[in-house]
NUNUPA-287588 format. One record per residue (C-alpha): y, z, x; residue number from 0. Coordinates in Angstrom, 3 decimals, always signed. Each point is the difference from the previous one (the first is absolute). Example, Ala and Ser with C-alpha at 12.3 -4.5 7.8 and 13.67 -1.06 7.14 Angstrom:
2
<site><Y>-4.500</Y><Z>+7.800</Z><X>+12.300</X><nr>0</nr></site>
<site><Y>+3.440</Y><Z>-0.660</Z><X>+1.370</X><nr>1</nr></site>
This chain:
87
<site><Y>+0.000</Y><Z>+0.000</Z><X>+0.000</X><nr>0</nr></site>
<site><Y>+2.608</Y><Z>+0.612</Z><X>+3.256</X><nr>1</nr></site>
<site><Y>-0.675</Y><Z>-3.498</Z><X>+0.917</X><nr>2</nr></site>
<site><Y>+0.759</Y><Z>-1.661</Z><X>-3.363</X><nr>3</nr></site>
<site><Y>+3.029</Y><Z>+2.465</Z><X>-0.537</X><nr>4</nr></site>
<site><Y>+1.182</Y><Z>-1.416</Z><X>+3.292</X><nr>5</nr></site>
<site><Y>-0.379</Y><Z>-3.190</Z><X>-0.516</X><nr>6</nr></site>
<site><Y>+2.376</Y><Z>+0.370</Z><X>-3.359</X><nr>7</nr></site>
<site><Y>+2.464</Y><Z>+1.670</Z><X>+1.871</X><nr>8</nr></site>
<site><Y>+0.307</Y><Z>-2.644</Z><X>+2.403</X><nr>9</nr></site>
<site><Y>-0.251</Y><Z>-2.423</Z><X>-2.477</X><nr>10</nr></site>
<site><Y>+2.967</Y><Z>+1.350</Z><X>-2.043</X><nr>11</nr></site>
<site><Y>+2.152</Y><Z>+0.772</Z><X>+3.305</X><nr>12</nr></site>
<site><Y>-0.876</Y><Z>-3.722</Z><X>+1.045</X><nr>13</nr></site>
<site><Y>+1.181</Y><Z>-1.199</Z><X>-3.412</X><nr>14</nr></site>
<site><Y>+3.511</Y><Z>+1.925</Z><X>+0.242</X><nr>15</nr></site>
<site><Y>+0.228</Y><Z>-1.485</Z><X>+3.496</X><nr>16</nr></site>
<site><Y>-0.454</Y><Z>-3.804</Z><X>-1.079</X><nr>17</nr></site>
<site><Y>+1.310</Y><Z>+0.066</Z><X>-3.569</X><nr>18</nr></site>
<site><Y>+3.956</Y><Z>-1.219</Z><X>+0.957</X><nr>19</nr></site>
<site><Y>-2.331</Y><Z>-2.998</Z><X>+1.520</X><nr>20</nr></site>
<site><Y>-1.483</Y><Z>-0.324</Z><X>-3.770</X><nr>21</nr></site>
<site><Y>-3.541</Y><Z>+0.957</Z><X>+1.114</X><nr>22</nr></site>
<site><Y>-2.466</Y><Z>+1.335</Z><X>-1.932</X><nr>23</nr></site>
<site><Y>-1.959</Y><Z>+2.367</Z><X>+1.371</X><nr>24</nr></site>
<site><Y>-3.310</Y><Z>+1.357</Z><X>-2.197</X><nr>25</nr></site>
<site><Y>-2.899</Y><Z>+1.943</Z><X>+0.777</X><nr>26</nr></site>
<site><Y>-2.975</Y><Z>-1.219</Z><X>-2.247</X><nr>27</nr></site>
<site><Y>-2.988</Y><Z>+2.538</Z><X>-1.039</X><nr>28</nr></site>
<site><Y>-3.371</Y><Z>-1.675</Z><X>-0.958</X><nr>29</nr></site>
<site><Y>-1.294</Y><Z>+3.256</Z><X>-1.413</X><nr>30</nr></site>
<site><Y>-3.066</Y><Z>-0.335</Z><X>+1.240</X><nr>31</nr></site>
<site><Y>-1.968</Y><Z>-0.650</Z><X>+3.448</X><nr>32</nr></site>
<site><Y>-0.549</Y><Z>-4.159</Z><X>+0.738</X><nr>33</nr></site>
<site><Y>-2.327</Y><Z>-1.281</Z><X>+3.093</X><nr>34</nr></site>
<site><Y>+1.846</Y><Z>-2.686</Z><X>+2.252</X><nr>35</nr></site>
<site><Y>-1.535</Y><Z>-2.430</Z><X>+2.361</X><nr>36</nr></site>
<site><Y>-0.788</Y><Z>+3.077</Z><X>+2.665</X><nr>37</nr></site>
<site><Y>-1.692</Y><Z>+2.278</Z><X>-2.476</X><nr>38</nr></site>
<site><Y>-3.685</Y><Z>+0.041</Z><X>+0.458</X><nr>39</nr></site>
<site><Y>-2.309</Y><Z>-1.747</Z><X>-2.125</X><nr>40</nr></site>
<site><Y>-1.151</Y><Z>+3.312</Z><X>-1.846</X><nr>41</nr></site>
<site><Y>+3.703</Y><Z>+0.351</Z><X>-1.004</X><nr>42</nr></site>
<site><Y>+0.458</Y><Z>-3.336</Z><X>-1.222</X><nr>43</nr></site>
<site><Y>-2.755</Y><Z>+0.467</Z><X>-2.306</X><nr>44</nr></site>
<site><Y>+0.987</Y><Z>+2.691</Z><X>-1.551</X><nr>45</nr></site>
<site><Y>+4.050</Y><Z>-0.348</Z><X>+0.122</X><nr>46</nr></site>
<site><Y>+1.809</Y><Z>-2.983</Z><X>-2.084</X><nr>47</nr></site>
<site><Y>+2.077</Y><Z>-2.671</Z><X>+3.008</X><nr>48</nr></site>
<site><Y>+3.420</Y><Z>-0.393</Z><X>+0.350</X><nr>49</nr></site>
<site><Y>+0.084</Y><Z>-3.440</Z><X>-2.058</X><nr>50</nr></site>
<site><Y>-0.200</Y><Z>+2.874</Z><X>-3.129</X><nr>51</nr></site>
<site><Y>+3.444</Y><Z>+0.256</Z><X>+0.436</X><nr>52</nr></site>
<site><Y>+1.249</Y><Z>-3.219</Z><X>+0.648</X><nr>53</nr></site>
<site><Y>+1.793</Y><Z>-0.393</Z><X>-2.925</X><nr>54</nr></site>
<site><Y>+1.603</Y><Z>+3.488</Z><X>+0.369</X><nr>55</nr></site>
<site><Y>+1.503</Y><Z>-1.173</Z><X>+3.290</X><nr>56</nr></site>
<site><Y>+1.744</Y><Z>-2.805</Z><X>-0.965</X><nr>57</nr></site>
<site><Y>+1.587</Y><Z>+1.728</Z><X>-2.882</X><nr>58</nr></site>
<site><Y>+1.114</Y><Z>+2.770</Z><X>+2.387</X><nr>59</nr></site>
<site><Y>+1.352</Y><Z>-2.937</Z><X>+2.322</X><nr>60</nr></site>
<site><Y>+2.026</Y><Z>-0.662</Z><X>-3.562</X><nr>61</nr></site>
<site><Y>+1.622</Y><Z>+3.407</Z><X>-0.248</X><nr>62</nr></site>
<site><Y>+3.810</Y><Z>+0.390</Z><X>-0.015</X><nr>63</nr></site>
<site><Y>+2.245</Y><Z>+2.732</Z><X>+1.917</X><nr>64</nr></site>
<site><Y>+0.143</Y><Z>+2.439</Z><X>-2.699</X><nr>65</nr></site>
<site><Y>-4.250</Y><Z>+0.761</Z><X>+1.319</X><nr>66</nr></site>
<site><Y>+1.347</Y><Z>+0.142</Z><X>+3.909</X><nr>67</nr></site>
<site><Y>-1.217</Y><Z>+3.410</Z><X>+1.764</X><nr>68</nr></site>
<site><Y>-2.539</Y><Z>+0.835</Z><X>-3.399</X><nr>69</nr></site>
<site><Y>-3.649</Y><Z>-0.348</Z><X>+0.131</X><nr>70</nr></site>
<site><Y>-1.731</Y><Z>-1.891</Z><X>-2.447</X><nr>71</nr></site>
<site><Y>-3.663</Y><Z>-0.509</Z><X>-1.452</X><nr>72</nr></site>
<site><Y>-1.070</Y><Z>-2.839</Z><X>-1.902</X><nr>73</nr></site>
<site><Y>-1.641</Y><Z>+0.938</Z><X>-3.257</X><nr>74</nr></site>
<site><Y>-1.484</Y><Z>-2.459</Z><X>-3.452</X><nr>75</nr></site>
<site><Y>+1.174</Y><Z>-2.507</Z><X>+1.980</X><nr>76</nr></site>
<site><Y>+3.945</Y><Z>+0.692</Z><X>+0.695</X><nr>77</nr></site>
<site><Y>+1.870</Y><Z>+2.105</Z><X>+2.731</X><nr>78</nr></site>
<site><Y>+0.414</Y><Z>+3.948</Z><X>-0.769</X><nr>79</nr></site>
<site><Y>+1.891</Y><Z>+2.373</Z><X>+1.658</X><nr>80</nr></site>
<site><Y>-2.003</Y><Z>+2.344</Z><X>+2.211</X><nr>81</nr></site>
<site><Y>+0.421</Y><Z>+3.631</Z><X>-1.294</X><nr>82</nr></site>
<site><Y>+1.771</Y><Z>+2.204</Z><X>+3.189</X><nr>83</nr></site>
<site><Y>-2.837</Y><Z>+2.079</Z><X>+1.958</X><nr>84</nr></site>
<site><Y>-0.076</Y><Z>+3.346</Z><X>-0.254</X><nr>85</nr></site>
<site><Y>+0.297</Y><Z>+2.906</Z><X>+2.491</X><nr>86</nr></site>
């Protein structure tokens, strides 16, 4: 949980950095584990590839300024804002 608050830290002090630029800067959740190319073959059995969310990444790519520095999910087949992590 450090490591993912960390990366939305950066990810929203990154997005205030770039945003005069008109940047967008998101950090996308998939809400669950996926296996890439270097998983092993045990793992990419059981866990769905990347190309599950293929269409979530090109409607992040899609996303206007107002989402810069939030995290979002995609869920039924639209983009959600991630709810904060706690603690």
């Amino acid at each position: 949980m450090v490591t993912k608050n960390g990366i939305r830290t950066f990810s929203r002090y990154v997005a205030e950095e770039v945003r005069a630029d008109n940047i967008c800067v998101v950090t996308f959740s998939p809400r669950y584990a996926i296996a890439t190319e270097d998983a092993s073959d045990e793992a990419k059995q059981r866990m769905p590839a990347p190309d599950v969310l293929e269409q979530a990444f090109v409607l992040v790519s899609k996303l206007g300024m107002e989402y810069s520095g939030k995290c979002v999910a995609y869920e039924n087949q639209t983009i959600v804002l991630e709810d904060p992590m706690e603690g």
